[in-house]
Structure formats: structure tokens, C-alpha cells
C-alpha positions as CSV (number, residue, x, y, z in Angstrom):
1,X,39.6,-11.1,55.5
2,X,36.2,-12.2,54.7
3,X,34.8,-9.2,56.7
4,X,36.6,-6.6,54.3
5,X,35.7,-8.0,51.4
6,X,32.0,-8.4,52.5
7,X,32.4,-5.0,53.8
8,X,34.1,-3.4,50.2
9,X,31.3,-5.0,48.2
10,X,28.3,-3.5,50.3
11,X,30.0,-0.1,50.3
12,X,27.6,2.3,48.6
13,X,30.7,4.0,46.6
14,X,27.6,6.2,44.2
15,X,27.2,7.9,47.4
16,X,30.7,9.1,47.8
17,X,30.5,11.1,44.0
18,X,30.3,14.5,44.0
19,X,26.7,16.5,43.8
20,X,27.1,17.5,40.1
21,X,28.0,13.8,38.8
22,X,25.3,12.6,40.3
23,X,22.9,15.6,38.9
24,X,24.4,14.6,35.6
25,X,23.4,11.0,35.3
26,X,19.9,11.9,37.0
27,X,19.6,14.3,33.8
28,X,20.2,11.8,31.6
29,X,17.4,9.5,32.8
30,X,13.7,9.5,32.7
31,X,11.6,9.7,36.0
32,X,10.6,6.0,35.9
33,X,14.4,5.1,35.5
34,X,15.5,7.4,37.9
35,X,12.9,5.6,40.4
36,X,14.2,2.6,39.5
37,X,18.0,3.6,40.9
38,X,17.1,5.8,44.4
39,X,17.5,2.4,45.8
40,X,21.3,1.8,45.0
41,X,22.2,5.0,47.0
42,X,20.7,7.4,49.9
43,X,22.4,9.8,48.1
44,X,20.1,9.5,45.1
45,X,17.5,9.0,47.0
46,X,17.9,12.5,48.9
47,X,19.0,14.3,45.5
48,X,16.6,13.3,42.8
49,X,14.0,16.0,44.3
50,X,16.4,18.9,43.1
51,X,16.8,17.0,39.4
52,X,16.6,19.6,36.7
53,X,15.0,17.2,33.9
54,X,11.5,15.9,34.6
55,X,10.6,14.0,31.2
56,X,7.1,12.5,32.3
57,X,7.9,9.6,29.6
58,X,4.9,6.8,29.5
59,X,5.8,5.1,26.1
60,X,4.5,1.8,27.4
61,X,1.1,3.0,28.6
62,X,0.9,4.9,25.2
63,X,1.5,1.7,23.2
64,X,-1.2,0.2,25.8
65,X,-3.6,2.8,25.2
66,X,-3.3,2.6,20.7
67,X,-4.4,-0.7,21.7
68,X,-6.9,-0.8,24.5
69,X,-8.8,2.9,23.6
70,X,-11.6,2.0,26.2
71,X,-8.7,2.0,28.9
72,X,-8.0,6.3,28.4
73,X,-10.1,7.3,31.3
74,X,-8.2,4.9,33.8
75,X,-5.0,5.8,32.2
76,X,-5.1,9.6,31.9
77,X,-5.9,9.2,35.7
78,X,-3.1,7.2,37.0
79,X,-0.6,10.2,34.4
80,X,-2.0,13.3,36.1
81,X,-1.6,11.9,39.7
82,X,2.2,10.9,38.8
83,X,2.9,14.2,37.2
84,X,1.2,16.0,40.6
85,X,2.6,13.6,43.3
86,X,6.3,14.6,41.6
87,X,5.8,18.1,41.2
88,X,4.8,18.4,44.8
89,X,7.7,16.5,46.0
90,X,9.9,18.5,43.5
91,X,12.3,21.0,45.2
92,X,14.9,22.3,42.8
93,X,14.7,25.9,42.1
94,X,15.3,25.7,38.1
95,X,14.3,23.3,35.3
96,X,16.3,22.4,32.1
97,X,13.8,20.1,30.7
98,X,10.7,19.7,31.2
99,X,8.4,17.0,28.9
100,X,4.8,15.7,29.5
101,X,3.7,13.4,26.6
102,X,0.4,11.6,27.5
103,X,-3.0,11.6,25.4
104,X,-4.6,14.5,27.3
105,X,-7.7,17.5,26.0
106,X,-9.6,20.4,27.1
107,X,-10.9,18.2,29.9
108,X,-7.6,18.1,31.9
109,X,-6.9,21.7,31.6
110,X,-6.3,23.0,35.1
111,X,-3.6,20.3,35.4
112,X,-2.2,21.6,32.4
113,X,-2.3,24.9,33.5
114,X,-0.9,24.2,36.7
115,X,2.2,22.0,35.1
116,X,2.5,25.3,32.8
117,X,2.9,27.9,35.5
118,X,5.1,25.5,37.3
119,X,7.5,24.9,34.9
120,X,7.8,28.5,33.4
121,X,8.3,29.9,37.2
122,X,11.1,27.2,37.5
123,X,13.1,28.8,34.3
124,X,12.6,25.9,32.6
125,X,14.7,26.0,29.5
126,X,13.4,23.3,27.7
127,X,9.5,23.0,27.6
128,X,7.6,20.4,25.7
129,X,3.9,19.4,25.5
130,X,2.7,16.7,23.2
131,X,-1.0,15.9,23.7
132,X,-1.8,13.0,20.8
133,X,-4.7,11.7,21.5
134,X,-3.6,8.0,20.0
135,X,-7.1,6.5,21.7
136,X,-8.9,9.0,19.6
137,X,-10.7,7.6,15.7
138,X,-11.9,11.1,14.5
139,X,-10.2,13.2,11.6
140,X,-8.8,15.3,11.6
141,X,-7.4,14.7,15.0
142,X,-6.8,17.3,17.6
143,X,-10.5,18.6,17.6
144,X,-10.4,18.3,21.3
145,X,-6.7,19.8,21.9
146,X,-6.0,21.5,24.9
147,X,-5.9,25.1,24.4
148,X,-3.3,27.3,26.2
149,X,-5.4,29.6,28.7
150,X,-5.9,33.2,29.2
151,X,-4.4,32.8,32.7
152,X,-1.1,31.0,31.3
153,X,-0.7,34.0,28.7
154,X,-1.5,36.6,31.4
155,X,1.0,35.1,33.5
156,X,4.0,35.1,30.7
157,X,3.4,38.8,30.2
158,X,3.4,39.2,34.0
159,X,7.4,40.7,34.9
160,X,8.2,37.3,37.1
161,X,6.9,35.2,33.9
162,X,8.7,37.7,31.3
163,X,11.9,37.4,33.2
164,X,11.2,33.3,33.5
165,X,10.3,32.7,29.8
166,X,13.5,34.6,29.2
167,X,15.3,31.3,29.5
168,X,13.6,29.1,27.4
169,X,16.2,27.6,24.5
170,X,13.3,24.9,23.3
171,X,9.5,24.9,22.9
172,X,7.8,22.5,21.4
173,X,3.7,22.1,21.2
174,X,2.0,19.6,19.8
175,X,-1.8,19.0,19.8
176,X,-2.0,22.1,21.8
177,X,-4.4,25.0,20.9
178,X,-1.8,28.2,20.7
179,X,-2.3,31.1,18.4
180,X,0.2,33.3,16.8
181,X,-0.3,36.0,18.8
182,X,1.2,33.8,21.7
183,X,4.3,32.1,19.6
184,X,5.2,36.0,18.8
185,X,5.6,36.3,22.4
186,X,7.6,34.1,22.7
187,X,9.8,34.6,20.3
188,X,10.1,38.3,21.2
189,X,11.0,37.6,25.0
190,X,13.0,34.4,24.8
191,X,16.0,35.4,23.4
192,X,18.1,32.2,24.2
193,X,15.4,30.5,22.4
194,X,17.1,28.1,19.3
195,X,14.2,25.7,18.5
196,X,10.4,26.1,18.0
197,X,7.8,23.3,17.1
198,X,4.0,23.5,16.4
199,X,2.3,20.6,15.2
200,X,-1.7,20.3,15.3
201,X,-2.5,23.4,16.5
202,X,-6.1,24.4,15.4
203,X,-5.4,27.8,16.5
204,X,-2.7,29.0,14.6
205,X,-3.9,31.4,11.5
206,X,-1.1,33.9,11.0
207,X,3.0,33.7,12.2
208,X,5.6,36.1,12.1
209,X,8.8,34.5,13.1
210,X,10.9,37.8,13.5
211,X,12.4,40.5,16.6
212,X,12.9,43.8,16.4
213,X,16.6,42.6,17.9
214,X,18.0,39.1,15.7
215,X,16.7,35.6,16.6
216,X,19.2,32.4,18.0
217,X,16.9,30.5,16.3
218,X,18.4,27.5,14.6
219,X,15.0,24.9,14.1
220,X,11.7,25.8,13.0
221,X,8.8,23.1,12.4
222,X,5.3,24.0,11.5
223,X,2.9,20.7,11.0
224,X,-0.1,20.0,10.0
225,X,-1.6,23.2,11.4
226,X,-4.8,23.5,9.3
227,X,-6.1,27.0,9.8
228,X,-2.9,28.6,9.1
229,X,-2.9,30.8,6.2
230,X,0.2,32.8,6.2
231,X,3.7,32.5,7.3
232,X,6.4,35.3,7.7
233,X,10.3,33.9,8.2
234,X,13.1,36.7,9.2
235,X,15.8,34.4,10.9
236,X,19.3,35.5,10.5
237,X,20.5,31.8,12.6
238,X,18.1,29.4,11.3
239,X,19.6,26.4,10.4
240,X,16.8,24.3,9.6
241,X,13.0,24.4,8.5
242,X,10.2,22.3,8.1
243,X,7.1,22.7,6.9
244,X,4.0,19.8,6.2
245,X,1.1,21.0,5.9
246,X,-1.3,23.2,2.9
247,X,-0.8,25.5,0.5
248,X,-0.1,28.9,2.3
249,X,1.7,32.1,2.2
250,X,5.1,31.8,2.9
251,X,7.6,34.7,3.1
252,X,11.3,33.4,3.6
253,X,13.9,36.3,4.0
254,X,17.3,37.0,5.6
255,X,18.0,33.1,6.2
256,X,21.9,32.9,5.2
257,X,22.4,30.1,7.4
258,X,19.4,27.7,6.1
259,X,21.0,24.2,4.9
260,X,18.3,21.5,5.9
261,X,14.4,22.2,4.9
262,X,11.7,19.6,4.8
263,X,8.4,20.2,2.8
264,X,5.7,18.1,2.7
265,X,1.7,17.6,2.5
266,X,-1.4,15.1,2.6
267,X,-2.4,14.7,-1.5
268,X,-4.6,17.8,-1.6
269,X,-1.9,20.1,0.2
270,X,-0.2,20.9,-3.3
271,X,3.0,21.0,-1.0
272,X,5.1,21.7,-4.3
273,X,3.6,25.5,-3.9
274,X,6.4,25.6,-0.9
275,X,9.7,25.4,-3.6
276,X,8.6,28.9,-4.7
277,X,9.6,30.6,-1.7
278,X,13.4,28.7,-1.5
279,X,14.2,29.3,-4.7
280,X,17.0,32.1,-3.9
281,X,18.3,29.5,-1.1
282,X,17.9,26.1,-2.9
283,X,21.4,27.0,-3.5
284,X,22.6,26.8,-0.1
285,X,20.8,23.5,1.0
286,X,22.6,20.6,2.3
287,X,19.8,18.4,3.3
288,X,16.5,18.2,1.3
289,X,13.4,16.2,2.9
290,X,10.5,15.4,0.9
291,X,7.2,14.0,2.2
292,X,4.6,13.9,-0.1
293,X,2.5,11.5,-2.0
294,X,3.8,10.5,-5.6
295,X,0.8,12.3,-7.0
296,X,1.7,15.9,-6.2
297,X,4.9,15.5,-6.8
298,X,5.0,18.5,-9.3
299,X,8.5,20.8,-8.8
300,X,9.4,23.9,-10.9
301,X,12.5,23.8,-12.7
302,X,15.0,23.5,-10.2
303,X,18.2,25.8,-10.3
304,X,21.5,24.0,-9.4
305,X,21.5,22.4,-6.1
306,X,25.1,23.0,-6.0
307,X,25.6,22.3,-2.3
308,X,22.6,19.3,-1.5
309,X,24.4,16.2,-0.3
310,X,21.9,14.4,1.1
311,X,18.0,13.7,-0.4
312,X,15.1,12.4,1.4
313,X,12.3,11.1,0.2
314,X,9.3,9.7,1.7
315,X,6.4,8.8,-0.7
316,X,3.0,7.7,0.1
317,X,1.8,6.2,-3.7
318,X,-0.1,3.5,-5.4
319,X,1.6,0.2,-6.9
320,X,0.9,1.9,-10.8
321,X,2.4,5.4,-9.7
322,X,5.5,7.3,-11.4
323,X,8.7,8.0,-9.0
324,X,10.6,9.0,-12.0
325,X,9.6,12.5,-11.7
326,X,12.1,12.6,-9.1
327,X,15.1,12.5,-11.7
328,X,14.8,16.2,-12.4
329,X,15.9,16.8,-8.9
330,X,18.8,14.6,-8.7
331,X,20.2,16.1,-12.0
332,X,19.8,19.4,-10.7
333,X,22.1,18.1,-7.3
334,X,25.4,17.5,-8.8
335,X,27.2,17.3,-5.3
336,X,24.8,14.9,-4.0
337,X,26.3,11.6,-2.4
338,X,23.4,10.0,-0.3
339,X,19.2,9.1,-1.2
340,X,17.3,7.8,0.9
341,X,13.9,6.9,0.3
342,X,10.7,5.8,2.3
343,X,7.9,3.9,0.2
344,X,4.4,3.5,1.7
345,X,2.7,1.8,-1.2
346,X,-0.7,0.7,-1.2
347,X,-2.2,-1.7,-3.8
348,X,-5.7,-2.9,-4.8
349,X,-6.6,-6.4,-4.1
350,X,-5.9,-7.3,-7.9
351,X,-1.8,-6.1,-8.9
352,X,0.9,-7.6,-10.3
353,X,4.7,-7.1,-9.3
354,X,7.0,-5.6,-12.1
355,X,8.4,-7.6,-14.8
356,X,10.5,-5.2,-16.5
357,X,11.3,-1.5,-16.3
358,X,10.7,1.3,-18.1
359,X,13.8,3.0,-20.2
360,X,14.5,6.9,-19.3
361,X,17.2,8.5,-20.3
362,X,19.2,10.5,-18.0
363,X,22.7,11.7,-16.8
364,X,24.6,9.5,-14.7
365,X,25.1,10.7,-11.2
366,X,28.8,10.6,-10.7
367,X,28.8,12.1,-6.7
368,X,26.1,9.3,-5.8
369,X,27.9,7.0,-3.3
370,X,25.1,5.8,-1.0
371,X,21.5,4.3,-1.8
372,X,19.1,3.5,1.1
373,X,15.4,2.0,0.1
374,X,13.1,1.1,2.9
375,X,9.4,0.0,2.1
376,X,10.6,-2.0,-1.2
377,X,7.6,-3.8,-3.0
378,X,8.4,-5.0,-6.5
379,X,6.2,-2.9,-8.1
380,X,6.0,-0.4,-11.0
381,X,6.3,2.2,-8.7
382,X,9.9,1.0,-7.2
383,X,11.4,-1.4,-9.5
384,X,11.5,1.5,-11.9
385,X,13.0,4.2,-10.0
386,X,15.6,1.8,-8.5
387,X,16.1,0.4,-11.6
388,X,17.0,3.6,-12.9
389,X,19.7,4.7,-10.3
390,X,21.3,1.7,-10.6
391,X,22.1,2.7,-14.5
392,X,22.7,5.7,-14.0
393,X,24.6,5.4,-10.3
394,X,28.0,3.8,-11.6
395,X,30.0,5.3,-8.3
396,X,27.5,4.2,-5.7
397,X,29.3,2.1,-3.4
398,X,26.2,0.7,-1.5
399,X,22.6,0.4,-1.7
400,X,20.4,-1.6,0.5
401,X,17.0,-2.2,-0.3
402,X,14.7,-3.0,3.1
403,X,11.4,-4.8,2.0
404,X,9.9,-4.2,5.0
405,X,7.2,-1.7,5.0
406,X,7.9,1.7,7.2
407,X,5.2,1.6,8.9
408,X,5.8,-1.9,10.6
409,X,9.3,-1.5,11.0
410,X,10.1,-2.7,15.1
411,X,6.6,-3.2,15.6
412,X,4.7,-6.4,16.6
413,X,3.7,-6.2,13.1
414,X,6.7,-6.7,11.5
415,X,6.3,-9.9,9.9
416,X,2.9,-10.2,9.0
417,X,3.0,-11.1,5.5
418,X,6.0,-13.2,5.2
419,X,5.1,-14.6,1.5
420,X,4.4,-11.0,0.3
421,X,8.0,-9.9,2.3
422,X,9.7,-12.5,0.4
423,X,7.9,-12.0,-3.1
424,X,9.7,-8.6,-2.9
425,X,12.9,-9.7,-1.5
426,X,12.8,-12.0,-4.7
427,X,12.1,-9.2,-7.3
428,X,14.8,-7.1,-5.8
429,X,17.7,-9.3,-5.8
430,X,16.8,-9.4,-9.6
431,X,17.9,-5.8,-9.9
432,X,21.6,-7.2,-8.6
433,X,22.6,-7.7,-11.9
434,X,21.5,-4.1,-12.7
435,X,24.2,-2.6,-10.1
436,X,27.7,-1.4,-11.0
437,X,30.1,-4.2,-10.4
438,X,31.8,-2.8,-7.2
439,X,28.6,-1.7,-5.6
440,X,27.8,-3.5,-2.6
441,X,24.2,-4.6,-2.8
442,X,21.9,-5.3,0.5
443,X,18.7,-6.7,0.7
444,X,16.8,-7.1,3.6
């Protein structure tokens, strides 16, 4: 009796699923936890060559590297063998994801070429390169991107690399050199293609996002690429856009579906210029983000936002600065139920917290059901805005305020200035009394 049951518990029963269960959870994992498993099956073990996601994920050495930069040479090393020593081993004839995220430039180029041909000629669908060089001080960063070769653009408008890009659904590039000329390829031969990002690319000047036959594409992001000057949108499926970056000129037209749009800039961007072009769809937005600093925070008069639900803010300012300005947008969003805001305020060495608030008048906000403040200080700059939606929110049913600023929220961080953290904790349990008498009021 002992026997069976010794026998029924060594039984390798993930060995007796089927193939495509098996494919599924691999696709789930990334390659260090599908490592981590072979052992539990010889199944597994004979499979995971013919997985269809390789995500090269290397958070840890990543967090290593922000904080040891002279260890990038032994790093980037030990990266590019794994990536090789898998792709050698790799088997399967087709790719649905494929992600390397390491801090790699120009200098590892015929490895990135190599990963580039290899995953277009597997029909990969999903494609993404993110080269952040996070051991790098300069500004602005990037200036030793990778740039996408001649030979990976000859091979694209090859017919095998036509008829392999023609599967791509997602492409993402960031810190990668990649000029318009190229994303227009793309976009004109990848016709299953639904998302597109380019952040940091030095190379891009001029983009026409438009087919001569209609585009699936549903996201479009465009970040901090500082050489870009103009930008043409024809989209009849996008969904959602999101631009940070300078002033430049931006066409938006035939966009019916467009509900969730981001805009946003460094203090000299003028990223207000970007309202201009929405105006006929401002209308039709559900989402709104906003990243900005408090400074440029200049909007035109806003038509009704008759269909916005949910605002985001997030606001780089001083202690001193005005948030108030914001009110025009919110009275202009008479459907809105949800704000949530992001503070990154920075203060000189001599401040004081806020003692009282200013008075605005304003119109109450009667669709307003859900307040959400992260990087709370007690200063001028928060205690009045809050201050003010409390007034004038008498139906929100919840606000929490997190005192905690963004930028060390889950890091190592976090806790740093425990007397400062609780100062502000202090000055916003002060604005309890200020909330309607069924709101329920969080601080944290």
C-alpha cells in the first residue's frame, strides 16, 4: 500500500497534459521561470525549445546595474551570451513574442542585428526592443542608441521579410535609432499590426501614420523623440494616443474611435500646443492623461468634455506652484467620476507647509465619485487643490491621499524621511473635516 502511494506521488502527472496546455503555461512565463520548471517534467524539458514567447526579462540585473554602473561591461556580456545560447537552442518555427530589454548601444549591434533577422524570419508577432541605458549619466540619454541597420531594412523589404513582417500585431522601440521612413514600412506591410511605440529615438524627424488600405491600429505612443518635427495621424481604429514630447506639428484626422489620449512634455516642451489638434475629438475622450509640470500648464478654452470619465494628472511643480488652473478642465468634464493625480514636488531647503487655503470659486462637481492623490506634501501646491475638490466634490464617495512620493513608491527608498512622511500625513488628515460627510477618507 505504501508502494502505491509512494508511486502516485512521484508520478510526473505535467507530463501526461496535452502539447498545447503545456505551450500555454510556457507562454505565460519568462525564460528564467521557465528554466526554473524543465525540472518538474521531461516533458517540459523536451518542449520549451518550440516555446513561442521568448521575453529575455533581466529586471534584477537591471536594478543591479542602476546601482553598480561600473559593472555594464560584465553584465551586457553575460545578456548577449544568454540571448545567443537560447536562440541557438531554439527550434520552433514561429514566434508570438519576442522581448529583449537589457542596457545595450551601437557597440552590440551585430547581436542586435542577428536577434532582428531572427525573430522577423520566425513571424514573430509581437516584437519589442528597449535599450535604456540605466548605467548611463549623460542627457539627454540615448546619444549612443542602437540604430536599426541598413541590412535589417534591406531584409524587411526582401519578399521572405515582407511576407514575415506581415504578421507583426505589436512593435515597440525604445532607445533604438529608427527613422520614419522605416515605421512607414511598417505600417504599410503589417496589416495585423494594432500597437506601435517609439520612445528615444534620435532618428525620427517626420511620421506619417496612414495606408493607402485602413490601419488595425488601436495604440500609438510617440515619446520623447527630440528631432521629430512633424506628425501626420490617419487611423480609422485608433483607440488610444500618446504623445510627450515638444512642440510639433501634429495633424489628427479620421480618428472616430479615439477615447484615451495622453499629452505631455519636460517644462520647455509647451506640451499645451498638443490640445489644438483634439479639439474636434475632445468630445469623444474617455480617458484624459496629463504629464506636464505645473508651469506649462496653459489649456485653451476647453469645449465640453461630454464623455471624459476618467482624468489623469501627473505634475512635476514646486512647493509655491498653482494646481488650480486645473479647475477649468474639470468644469468643462461634466460626466467625469474618477481623478487621479501624481505630485512630484520639489522644495528649496527653506519652505513651509500650508496653513490655510486659498478661496476659488467654482461649480461643484456633481459626477465626481472617486479621488486618488499619490505624492501628497502639505504644501501650497496640494493643500489647495485638494482643498478645493473637497468643497466642491459633495458626491465623491472616496478619496485617498498617499504621502508617499511617486518616485519611491516599492522602492528601497520608500521610507527615507519618515518625519517629513508623517508631517504630511498630519496636514492631510486636517483636510478630513473639509470632506462631505459620507465620503470615505484615506490617508496613507
Amino acid at each position: 500500500m505504501e508502494d502505491d502511494q509512494g508511486e502516485e506521488c512521484s508520478r510526473d502527472r505535467i507530463s501526461e497534459l496535452p502539447d498545447e496546455i503545456l505551450f500555454t503555461i510556457l507562454s505565460f512565463l519568462t525564460l528564467k521561470e521557465v528554466a526554473s520548471i524543465c525540472f518538474l517534467s521531461k516533458r517540459l524539458k523536451s518542449l520549451w525549445p518550440n516555446i513561442v514567447t521568448l521575453n529575455f526579462d533581466a529586471s534584477d540585473a537591471l536594478c543591479e546595474l542602476r546601482r553598480i554602473c561600473n559593472l555594464r561591461k560584465k553584465k551586457r556580456s553575460w545578456y548577449i551570451g544568454w540571448v545567443n545560447n537560447i536562440l541557438e537552442l531554439h527550434k520552433g518555427s514561429t514566434l508570438n513574442e519576442f522581448r529583449v530589454c537589457f542596457d545595450l548601444d551601437w557597440t552590440c549591434r551585430h547581436d542586435i542585428d542577428s536577434w532582428f533577422h531572427f525573430a522577423i524570419s520566425k513571424r514573430v508577432c509581437k516584437l519589442e526592443f528597449d535599450f535604456e541605458e540605466v548605467a548611463e549619466k549623460t542627457w539627454p540619454p540615448g546619444l549612443r542608441s542602437y540604430s536599426l541597420t541598413k541590412s535589417c531594412y534591406d531584409y524587411i523589404r526582401t519578399p521572405h521579410g515582407l511576407s514575415c513582417i506581415g504578421w507583426l500585431t505589436s512593435l515597440c522601440l525604445r532607445f533604438v535609432k529608427v527613422s520614419g521612413e522605416v515605421l512607414e514600412h511598417f505600417l504599410s506591410h503589417s496589416p495585423l499590426l494594432v500597437k506601435l511605440v517609439v520612445e528615444w529615438s534620435k532618428n525620427l524627424v517626420t511620421l506619417k501614420v496612414a495606408s493607402s488600405s485602413p490601419l488595425r491600429l488601436r495604440y500609438l505612443e510617440i515619446r520623447s523623440c527630440l528631432a521629430l518635427q512633424n506628425l501626420e495621424i490617419s487611423a480609422p481604429n485608433l483607440y488610444s494616443f500618446r504623445y510627450y514630447g515638444q512642440k510639433v506639428g501634429l495633424h489628427i484626422e479620421n480618428a472616430p474611435l479615439l477615447a484615451d489620449v495622453l499629452i505631455g512634455g519636460n517644462v520647455d516642451d509647451q506640451p499645451a500646443f498638443a490640445f489644438w489638434p483634439f479639439l474636434s475629438y475632445l468630445c469623444q475622450l474617455q480617458t484624459l492623461t496629463l504629464e506636464m509640470s505645473a508651469c506649462s500648464m496653459k489649456f485653451p478654452d476647453f469645449p465640453q468634455l461630454t464623455n471624459l470619465r476618467h482624468l489623469v494628472v501627473s505634475v512635476n511643480g514646486l512647493y509655491y506652484d498653482d494646481l488650480l488652473v486645473l479647475t477649468s478642465l474639470i468644469d468643462a468634464s461634466p460626466s467625469l467620476q474618477k481623478l487621479s493625480l501624481e505630485l512630484k514636488i520639489w522644495r528649496s531647503s527653506t519652505y513651509n507647509h500650508a496653513n490655510t487655503s486659498s478661496n476659488v470659486t467654482g461649480k461643484p462637481f456633481p459626477s465626481l465619485k472617486v479621488v486618488e492623490v499619490v505624492g501628497f506634501r502639505g504644501f501650497k501646491i496640494d493643500v489647495d487643490f485638494v482643498s478645493y475638490l473637497l468643497e466642491h466634490g459633495k458626491m465623491i464617495d472616496k478619496i485617498t491621499i498617499n504621502c508617499c512620493h511617486p518616485s519611491w513608491i516599492g522602492q528601497i527608498w520608500e521610507c527615507e524621511s519618515i518625519k517629513e512622511r508623517e508631517r504630511a500625513r498630519k496636514h492631510a488628515l486636517q483636510l478630513k473635516s473639509k470632506a462631505p460627510p459620507l465620503t470615505e477618507f484615506v490617508v496613507i
